[in-house]
GUMIFI-510437 format. One record per residue (C-alpha): residue number from 1; x, y, z. Coordinates in steps of 0.5 Angstrom, whole numbers, plus 2048, in hexadecimal, padded with zeros to 3 digits. Example, Ala and Ser with C-alpha at 12.3 -4.5 7.8 and 13.67 -1.06 7.14 Angstrom:
// GUMIFI-510437
<resi->1	east->819	north->7F7	up->810>
<resi->2	east->81B	north->7FE	up->80E>
// end
This chain:
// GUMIFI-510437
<resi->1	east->800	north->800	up->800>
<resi->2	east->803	north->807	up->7FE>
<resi->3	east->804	north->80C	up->804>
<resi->4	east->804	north->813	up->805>
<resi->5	east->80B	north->816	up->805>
<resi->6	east->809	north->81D	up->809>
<resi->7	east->80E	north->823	up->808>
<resi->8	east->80F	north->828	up->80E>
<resi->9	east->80C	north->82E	up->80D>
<resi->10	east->810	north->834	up->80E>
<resi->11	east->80F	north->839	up->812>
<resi->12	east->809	north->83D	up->812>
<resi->13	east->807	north->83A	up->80B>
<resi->14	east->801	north->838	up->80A>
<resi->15	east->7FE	north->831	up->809>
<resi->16	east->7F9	north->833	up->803>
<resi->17	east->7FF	north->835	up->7FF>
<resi->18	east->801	north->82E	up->7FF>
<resi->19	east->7FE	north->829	up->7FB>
<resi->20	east->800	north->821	up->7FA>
<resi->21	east->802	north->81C	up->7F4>
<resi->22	east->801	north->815	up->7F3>
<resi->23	east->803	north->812	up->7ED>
<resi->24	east->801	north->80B	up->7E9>
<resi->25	east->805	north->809	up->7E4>
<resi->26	east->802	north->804	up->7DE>
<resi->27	east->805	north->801	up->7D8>
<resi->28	east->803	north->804	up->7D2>
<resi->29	east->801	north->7FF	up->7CD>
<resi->30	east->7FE	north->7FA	up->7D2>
<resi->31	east->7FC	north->7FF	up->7D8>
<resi->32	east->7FF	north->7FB	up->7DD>
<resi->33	east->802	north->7FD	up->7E4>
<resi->34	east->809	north->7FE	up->7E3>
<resi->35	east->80D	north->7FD	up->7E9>
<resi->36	east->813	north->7FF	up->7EC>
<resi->37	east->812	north->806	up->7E7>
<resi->38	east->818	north->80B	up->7EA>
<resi->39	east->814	north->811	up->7EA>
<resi->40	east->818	north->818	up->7EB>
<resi->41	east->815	north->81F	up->7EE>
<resi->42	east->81A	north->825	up->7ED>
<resi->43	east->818	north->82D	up->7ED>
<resi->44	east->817	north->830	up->7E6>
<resi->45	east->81C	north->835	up->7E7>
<resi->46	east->821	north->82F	up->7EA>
<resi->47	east->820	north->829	up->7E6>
<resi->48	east->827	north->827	up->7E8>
<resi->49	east->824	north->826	up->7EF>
<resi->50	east->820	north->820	up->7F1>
<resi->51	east->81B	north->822	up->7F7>
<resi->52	east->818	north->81B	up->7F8>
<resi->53	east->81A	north->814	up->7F4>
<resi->54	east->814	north->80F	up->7F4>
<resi->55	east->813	north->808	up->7F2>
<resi->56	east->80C	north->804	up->7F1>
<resi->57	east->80A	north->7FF	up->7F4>
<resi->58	east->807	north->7FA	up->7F1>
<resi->59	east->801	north->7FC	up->7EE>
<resi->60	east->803	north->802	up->7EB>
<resi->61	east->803	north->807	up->7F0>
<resi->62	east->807	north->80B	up->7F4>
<resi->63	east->807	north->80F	up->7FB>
<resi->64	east->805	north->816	up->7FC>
<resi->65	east->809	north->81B	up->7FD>
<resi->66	east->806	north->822	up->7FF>
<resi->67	east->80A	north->828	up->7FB>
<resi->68	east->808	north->82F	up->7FC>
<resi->69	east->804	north->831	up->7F6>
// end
């Protein structure tokens, strides 16, 4: 089962301004889950930079991260 992965809020920041990110990743041709997919999230400004690394599981799906949106 994918867990949540929750990120520390900074100070004063304020939680509407985060949202969460689940992927599921599935094979184009058959539609399958694919697992084990390496799944890499950087800033658009960074791309350099990876914030969060994630793999799926089983079915396809990966755990939730909170980003400021």
């Amino acid at each position: 089962m994918p867990s949540v992965i929750t990120t520390q809020l900074p100070p004063g920041a304020n939680p509407e301004d985060y949202g969460e990110l689940r992927f599921s990743v599935t094979d184009a041709v058959n539609n399958r889950p694919v697992a084990d997919a390496d799944i890499r999230i950087s800033a658009i400004d960074t791309p350099e930079t990876t914030l969060y690394s994630l793999t799926t599981n089983a079915q396809g799906i990966s755990d939730t991260v909170s980003l400021e949106a």
